[in-house]
N, C-alpha and C positions, 0 to 999 in steps of 0.2 A: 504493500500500500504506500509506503515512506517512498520508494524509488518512482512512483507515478505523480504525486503528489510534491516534493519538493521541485525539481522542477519546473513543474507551472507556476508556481509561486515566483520562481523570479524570471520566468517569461511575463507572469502578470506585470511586475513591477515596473520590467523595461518597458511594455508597453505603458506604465501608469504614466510615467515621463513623459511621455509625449502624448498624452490624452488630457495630461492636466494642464501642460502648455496650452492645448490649442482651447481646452472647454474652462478652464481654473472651477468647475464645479464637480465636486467628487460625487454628488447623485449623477451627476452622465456617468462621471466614468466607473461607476458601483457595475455597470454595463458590461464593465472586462470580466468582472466574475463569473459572468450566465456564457462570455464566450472562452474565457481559458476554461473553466471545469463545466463547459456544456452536458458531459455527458455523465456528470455526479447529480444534476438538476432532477431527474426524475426514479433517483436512488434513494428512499427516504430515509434507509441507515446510513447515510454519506452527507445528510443533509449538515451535519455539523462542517462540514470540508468548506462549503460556501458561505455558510454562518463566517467562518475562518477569515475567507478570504475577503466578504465586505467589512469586516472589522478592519482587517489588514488595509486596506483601498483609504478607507476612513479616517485610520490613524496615520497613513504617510499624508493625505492631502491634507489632513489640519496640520502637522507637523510644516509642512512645505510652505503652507502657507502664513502660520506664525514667524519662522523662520525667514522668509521672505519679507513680513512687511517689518519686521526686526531690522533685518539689512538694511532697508531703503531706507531709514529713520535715521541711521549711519552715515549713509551713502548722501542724502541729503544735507547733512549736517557738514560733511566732509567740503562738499561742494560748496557751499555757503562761504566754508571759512577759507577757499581757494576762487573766492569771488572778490577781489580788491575794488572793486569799483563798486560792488554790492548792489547791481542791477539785479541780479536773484533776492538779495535780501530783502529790497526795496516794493519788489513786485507781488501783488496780491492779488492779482486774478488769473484764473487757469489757465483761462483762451491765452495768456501772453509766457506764464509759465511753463505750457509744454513745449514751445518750440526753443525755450532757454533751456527746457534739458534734452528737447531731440540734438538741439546743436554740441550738447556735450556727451549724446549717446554711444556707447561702444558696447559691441558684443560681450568683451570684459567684463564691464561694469553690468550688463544684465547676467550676467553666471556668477557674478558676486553677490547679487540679490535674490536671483532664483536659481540657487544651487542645485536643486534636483533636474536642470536641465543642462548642466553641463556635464556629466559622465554621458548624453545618450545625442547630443546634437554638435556635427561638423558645421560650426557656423564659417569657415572661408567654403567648403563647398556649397554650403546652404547660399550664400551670395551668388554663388555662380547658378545659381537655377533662375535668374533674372531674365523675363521675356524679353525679346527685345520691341525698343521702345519705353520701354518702363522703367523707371527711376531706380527700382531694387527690387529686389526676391522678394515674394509676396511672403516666406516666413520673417524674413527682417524687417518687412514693414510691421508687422503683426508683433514680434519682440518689441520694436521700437514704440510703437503707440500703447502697449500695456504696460510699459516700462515708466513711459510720459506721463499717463494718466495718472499712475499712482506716485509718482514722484511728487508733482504738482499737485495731488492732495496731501501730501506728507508735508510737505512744504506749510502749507497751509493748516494742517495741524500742528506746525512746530509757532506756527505767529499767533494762535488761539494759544496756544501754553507759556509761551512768553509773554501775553498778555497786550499785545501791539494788533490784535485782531479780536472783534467780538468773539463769545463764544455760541457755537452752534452742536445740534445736539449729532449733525454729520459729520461735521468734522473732531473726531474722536476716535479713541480709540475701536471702540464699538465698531464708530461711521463706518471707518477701515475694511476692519473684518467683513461686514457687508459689501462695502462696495467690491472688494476682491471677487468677490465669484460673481458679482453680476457686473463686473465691464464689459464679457462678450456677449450682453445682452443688448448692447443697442443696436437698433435695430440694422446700422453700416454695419457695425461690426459683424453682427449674425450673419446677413446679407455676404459679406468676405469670409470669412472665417475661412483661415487655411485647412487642409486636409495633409494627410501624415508626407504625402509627395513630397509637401512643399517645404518639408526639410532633406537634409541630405543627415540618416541617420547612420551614427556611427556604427561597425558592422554587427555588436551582442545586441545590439537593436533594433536591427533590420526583422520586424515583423510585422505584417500588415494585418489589421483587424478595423470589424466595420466600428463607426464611430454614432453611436446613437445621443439623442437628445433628451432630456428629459427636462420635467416643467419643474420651474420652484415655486415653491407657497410663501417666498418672502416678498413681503409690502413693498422693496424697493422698486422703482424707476426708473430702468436702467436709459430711456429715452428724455431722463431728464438731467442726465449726463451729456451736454454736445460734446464734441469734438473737434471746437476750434480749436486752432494749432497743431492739430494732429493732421499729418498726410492724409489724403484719401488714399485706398487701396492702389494697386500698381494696375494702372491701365482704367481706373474707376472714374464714373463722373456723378456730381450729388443730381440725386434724382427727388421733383416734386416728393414731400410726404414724408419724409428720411432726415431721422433727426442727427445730420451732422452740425448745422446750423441751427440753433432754437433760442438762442439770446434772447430773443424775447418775449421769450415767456418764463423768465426768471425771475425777473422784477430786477429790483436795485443792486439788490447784494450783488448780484452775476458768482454767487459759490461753484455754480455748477454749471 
């Protein structure tokens, strides 16, 4: 039983990497369990094996993703204090904040923050998957703007704690945690969302599985997140209806 079962366990994992990259919501990727132990699913003495493994799915993505917005809070800070002219410091709103950190973006700097996806993704051949015509690889744009988005609200939770920004009950630690798994819910981003191609996986990684969706029952908004300052997708153009743009329907604040 231990020789069928170990394993899959860390085929699941490789694949978790790159299921959480592309969805950051561990209810889709709970999805890898029904496809690596499909055929323990209709085994009811085995039923603990998948009990197993969606605990397992659950405890690397909260890990990944505490650990992640850990880093950024770091990495923001970092940034801050190698800003002499203190136009990051200075700036309080998103729309102007992510392109001050698209402009400081590196492959590096996102494996620094989301470590669970640097043992499983060749980011210089992942560039090289770039259509032509299009500014960059449709996974570097995708790193790149979930990189911006949370950066630029970290940013903006560090001026709420310093006390130089009202406070709001999003931008928080809390806020965080929430916003994390619904960035690729707006509706561009859904609309793009890479698929496993659009990396160039290193090769204990190379396994293709289908990538399913699943709905959340959290209250947020992920369409009241725009996406100014963030690139549109590579080759994309904003279409009527599509909240990359929605400044105004913010109101004053412009938080989001």
């Amino acid at each position: 039983m231990a020789h069928k079962i170990h394993p899959r366990f860390r085929l699941m994992i490789n694949l978790l990497r790159i299921a959480f990259l592309i969805s950051l919501k561990p209810e889709t990727c709970i999805h890898l369990a029904r496809y690596v132990f499909r055929d323990f699913y209709n085994e009811p003495q085995h039923a603990w094996v998948v009990n197993v493994a969606v605990t397992k799915i659950r405890n690397n993505c909260s890990q990944w993703k505490s650990r992640g917005i850990k880093s950024m809070r770091l990495y923001v800070k970092k940034a801050l204090q190698r800003d002499p002219d203190q136009g990051l410091a200075k700036c309080v709103q998103p729309d102007l904040l992510r392109p001050m950190f698209g402009e400081r973006f590196s492959v590096e700097d996102f494996n620094t923050v989301f470590t669970f996806v640097a043992p499983a993704v060749d980011w210089s051949e992942t560039s090289n998957l770039k259509e032509s015509g299009h500014k960059e690889a449709k996974g570097v744009w995708w790193a790149r703007t979930i990189f911006c988005i949370l950066a630029a609200h970290t940013k903006m939770i560090l001026d709420v704690e310093a006390g130089t920004q009202p406070y709001s009950a999003q931008l928080t630690h809390n806020g965080i945690k929430e916003l994390f798994n619904q960035i690729g819910d707006n509706d561009v981003l859904q609309k793009h969302r890479p698929e496993v191609k659009d990396f160039s996986v290193k090769e204990d990684y190379l396994y293709r599985h289908n990538r399913n969706q699943a709905n959340s029952g959290s209250g947020f908004n992920p369409n009241a997140t725009n996406l100014i300052g963030c690139d549109l997708p590579p080759g994309a153009t904003w279409e009527e209806g599509e909240h990359y743009d929605n400044i105004d329907t913010l109101g004053e604040q412009h938080l989001y």
